[in-house]
N, C-alpha and C positions, 0 to 999 in steps of 0.2 A: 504494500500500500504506500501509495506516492506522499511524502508530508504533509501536502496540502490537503488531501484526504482527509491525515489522519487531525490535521486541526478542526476541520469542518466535522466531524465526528463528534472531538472531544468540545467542541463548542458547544453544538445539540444537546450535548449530555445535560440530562435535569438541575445535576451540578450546577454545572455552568449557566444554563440559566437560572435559577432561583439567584445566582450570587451577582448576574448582571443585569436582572431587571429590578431587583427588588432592595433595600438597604442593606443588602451586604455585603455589596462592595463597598461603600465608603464608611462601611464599619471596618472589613478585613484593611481596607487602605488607612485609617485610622491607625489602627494596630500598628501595624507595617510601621508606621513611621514612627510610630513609640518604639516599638523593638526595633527601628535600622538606630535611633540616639542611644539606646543601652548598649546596642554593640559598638558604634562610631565613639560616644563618650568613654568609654571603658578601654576600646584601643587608645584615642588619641592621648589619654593618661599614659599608657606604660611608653609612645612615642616619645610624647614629648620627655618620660623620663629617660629614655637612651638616648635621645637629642641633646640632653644635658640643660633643658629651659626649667624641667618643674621639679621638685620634689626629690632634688639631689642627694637629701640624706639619707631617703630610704633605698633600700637594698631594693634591686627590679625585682628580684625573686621574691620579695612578700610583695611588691606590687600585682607583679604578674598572677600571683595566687589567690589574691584581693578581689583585683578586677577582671582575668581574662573568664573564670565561671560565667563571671553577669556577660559578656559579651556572647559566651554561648549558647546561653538561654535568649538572647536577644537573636544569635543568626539563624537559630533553630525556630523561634516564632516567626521572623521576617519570613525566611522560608516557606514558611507551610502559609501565611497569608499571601506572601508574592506569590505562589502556586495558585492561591485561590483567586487572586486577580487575572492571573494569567490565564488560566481556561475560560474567563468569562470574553477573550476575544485573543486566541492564541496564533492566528494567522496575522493577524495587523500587529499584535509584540512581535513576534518571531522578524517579520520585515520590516518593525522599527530600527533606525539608526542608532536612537538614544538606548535602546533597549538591550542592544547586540554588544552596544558599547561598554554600558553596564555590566553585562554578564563578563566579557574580555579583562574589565578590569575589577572585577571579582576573583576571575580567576588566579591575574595575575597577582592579586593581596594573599591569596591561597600559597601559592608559589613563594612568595615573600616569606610566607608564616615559615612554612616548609624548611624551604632557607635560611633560615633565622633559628629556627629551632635546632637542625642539623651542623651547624657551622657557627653562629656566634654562640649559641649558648651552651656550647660545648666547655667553653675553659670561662663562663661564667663565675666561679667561685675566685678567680681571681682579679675581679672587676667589680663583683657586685652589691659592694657596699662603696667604691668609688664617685665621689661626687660628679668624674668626667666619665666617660664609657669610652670605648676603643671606638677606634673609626669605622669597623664596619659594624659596630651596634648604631652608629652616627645617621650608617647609611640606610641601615634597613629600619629604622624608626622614619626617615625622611622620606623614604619610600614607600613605607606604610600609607603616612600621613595623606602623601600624595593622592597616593590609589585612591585612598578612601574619600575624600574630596569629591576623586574622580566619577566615582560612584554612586555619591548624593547627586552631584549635580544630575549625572547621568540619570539616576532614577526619575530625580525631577522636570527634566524637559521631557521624557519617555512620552509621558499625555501630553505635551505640547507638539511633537512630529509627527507626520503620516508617514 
């Protein structure tokens, strides 16, 4: 079944309509945007602490322990309501620009994490009560920040393009 199909399918579905004719889409969109600030606020805290701007005295590793839970419970709600917006018109997201963009630099925050997990935070115990972070804690805090920026906006022009 060709993709376009399978949108035109999953649009039909009861699902998808009750969530786009009726309040709850801009209940799920509501959410959505509560949980994208639990995850964006909670990252851009452990950033800006490897950026070396906030919160220098604390160790990243109680930060990170602090706040990256609450970001997961924010990208796991964002998730399952951005799914719920998205089948209520999953052919006009899928060939949005702003939308495509979004997910690409999603991804690439994913990849970041990824990277960062594997590679700076490996010799962490010897930086991690440091008021500066090494340079490529520098970078992938700036990189972070970025993405996610890129993201918000992203999400938020998504209803403004065809």
């Amino acid at each position: 079944m060709p993709l376009d199909e399978f949108w035109d399918w999953l649009q039909n579905t009861d699902l998808a309509f009750a969530i786009g004719a009726t309040w709850w889409f801009p209940l799920l969109e509501s959410i959505h945007v509560i949980a994208l600030a639990l995850v964006v606020g909670s990252i851009v805290m452990v950033d800006l602490r490897l950026i070396g701007v906030t919160a220098r005295s604390y160790a990243l590793t109680r930060i990170s322990r602090e706040l990256v839970p609450w970001a997961w419970v924010g990208f796991v709600v964002a998730t399952i309501t951005g799914t719920g917006m998205f089948i209520s018109r999953p052919g006009a997201y899928a060939a949005n620009p702003a939308f495509q963009t979004k997910l690409v630099l999603l991804a690439l925050a994913g990849l970041n994490v990824v990277a960062f997990h594997t590679r700076v935070m490996r010799g962490v115990e010897q930086w991690d009560t440091d008021a500066l972070t090494p340079a490529s804690a520098k970078l992938a805090g700036l990189i972070s920040l970025i993405l996610w920026i890129g993201v918000v906006l992203a999400g938020r022009w998504t209803g403004h393009l065809n």
